[in-house]
C-alpha positions in Angstrom: -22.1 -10.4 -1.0 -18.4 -9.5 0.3 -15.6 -12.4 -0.3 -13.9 -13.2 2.5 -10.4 -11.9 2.8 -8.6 -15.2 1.7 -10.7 -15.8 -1.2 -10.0 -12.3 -2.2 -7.0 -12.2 -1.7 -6.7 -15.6 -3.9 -8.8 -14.1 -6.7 -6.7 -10.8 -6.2 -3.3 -12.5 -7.0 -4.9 -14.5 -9.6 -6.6 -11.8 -11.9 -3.6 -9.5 -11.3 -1.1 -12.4 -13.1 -3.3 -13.1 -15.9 -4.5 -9.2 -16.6 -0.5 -8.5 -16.8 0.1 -11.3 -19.2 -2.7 -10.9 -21.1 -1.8 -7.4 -21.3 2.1 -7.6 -22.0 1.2 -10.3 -24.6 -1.1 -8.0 -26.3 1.2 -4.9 -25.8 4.4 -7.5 -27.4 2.4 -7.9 -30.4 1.6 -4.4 -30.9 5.1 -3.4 -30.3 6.5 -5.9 -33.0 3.6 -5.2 -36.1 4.5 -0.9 -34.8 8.2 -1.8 -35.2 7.6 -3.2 -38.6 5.3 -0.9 -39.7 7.8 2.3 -38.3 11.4 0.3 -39.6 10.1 -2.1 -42.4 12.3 -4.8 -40.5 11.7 -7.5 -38.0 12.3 -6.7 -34.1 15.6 -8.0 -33.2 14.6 -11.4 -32.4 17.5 -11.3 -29.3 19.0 -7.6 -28.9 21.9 -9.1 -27.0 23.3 -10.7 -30.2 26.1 -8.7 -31.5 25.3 -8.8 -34.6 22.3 -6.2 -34.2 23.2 -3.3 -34.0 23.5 -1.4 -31.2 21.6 1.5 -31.7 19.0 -0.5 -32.8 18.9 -3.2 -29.5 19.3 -0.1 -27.4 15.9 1.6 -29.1 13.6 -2.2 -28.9 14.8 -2.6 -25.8 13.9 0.9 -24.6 10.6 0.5 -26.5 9.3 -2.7 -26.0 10.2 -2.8 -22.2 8.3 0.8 -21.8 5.2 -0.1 -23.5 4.9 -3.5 -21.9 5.2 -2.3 -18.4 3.0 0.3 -19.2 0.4 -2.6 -20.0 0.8 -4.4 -17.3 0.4 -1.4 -15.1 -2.5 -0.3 -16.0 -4.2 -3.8 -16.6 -2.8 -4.5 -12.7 -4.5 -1.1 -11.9 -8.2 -1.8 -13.6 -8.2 -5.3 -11.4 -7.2 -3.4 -8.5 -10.1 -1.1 -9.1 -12.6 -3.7 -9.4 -10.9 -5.8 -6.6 -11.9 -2.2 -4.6 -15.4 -2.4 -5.9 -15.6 -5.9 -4.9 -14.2 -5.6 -1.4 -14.3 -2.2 -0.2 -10.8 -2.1 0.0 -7.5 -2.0 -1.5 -5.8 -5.6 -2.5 -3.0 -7.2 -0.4 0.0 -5.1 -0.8 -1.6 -1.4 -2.4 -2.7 0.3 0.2 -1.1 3.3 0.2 1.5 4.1 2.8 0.2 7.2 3.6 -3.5 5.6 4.6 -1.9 3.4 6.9 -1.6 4.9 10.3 0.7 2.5 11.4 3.1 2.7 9.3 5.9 6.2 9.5 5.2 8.9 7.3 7.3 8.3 4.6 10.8 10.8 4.0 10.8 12.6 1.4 
């Protein structure tokens, strides 16, 4: 059967946090044993220390921030789909502004 919309919305915001943290922590882990395997050296443990250098901060940084949100992103968007599945409906706070007819076209 159909949850109701508070439990749904409860399981929503729940799978959501631990599918992005389960996937940045997997996503961190690949990013440090690729960095090793790419540099031969360590990830900066703290880029913000002056002592690494800056080219190389600059690159982890850039890195390691892409591919995690990437992770996270998509993890969010395969509990979204099966929140859809579950519910017939978007979660709380993804339904498209465009599908809403109550809300202004947006301007582009």
């Amino acid at each position: 059967g159909r949850m109701s919309s508070s439990d749904a919305s409860k399981s929503w915001t729940t799978l959501s946090v631990i599918a992005a943290l389960g996937a940045a922590a997997v996503a961190r882990k690949t990013v440090n044993t690729s960095w090793k395997a790419a540099t031969g050296k360590n990830p900066p443990g703290n880029p913000a220390d002056p002592d690494v250098d800056i080219w190389e901060a600059v690159l982890w940084a850039t890195v390691s921030g892409t591919f995690i949100a990437l992770a996270r992103m998509l993890a969010t968007r395969k509990v979204a789909d099966y929140y859809k599945r579950s519910t017939g409906h978007l979660p709380p706070g993804l339904e498209r502004d465009d599908q809403d007819p109550a809300k202004p076209a947006p301007v582009s």
